[in-house]
C-alpha positions in Angstrom: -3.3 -28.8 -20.5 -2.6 -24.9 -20.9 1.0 -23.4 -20.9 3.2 -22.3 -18.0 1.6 -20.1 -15.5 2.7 -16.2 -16.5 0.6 -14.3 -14.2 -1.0 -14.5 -10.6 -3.2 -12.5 -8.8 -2.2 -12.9 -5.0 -5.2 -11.3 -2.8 -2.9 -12.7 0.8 -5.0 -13.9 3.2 -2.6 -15.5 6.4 0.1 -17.9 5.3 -0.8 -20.4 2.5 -2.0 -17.5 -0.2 1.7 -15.6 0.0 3.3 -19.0 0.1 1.7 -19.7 -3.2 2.4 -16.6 -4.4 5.7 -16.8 -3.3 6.1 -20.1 -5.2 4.6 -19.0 -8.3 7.0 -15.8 -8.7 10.1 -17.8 -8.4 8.9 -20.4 -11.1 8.8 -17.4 -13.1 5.3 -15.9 -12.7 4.4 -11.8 -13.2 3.1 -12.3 -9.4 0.7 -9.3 -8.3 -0.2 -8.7 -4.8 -3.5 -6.8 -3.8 -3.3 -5.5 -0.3 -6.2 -3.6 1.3 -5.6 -0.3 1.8 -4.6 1.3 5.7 -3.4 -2.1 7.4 -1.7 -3.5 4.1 -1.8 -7.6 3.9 -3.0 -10.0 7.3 0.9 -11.4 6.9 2.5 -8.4 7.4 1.6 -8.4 11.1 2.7 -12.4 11.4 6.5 -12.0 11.8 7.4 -12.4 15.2 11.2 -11.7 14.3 11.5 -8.2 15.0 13.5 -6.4 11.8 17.7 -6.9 12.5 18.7 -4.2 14.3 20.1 -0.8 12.2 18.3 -2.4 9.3 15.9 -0.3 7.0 13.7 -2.9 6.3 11.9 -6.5 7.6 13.9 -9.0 5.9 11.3 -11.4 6.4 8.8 -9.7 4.6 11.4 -9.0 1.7 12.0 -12.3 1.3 8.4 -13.7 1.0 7.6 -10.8 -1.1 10.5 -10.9 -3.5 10.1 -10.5 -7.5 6.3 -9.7 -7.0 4.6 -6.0 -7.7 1.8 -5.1 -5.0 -1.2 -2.7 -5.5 -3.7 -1.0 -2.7 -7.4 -1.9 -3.9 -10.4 -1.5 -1.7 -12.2 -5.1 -2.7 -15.5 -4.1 -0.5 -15.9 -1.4 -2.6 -17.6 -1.6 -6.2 -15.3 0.4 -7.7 -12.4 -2.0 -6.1 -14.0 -5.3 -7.1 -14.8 -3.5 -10.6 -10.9 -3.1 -11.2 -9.9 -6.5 -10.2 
């Protein structure tokens, strides 16, 4: 068998994908999210905690997202699926 994971691709899809993803950075991973561009990632729209109030950002999302670097590539376009 290969070495320890280092880096992950995360193109999220509802739940399982981020989860994953999620996992994977906190093992350690270089964990890179792809989120297509205008409505950002399915997930993002899932929370049905509404952000605390005064705060600047969703929690929620910070917390599944945490320790991961995210990208905006259009994966139905050639050039997209060229890049990744």
């Amino acid at each position: 068998m290969g070495g320890p994971c280092r880096t992950a691709t995360d193109v999220p899809s509802s739940v399982a994908g981020p989860a994953a993803a999620t996992i994977l950075s906190d093992c350690g991973a270089d964990v890179i999210q792809i989120e297509p561009p205008g409505t950002g990632a399915p997930q993002r729209h899932l929370s049905s905690a509404p952000p605390t109030p005064g705060a600047q950002a969703d929690y929620g999302r910070h917390l599944a997202h945490r320790d991961m670097r995210g990208t905006v590539i259009d994966l139905k376009s050639p050039a997209g699926t060229e890049v990744l």
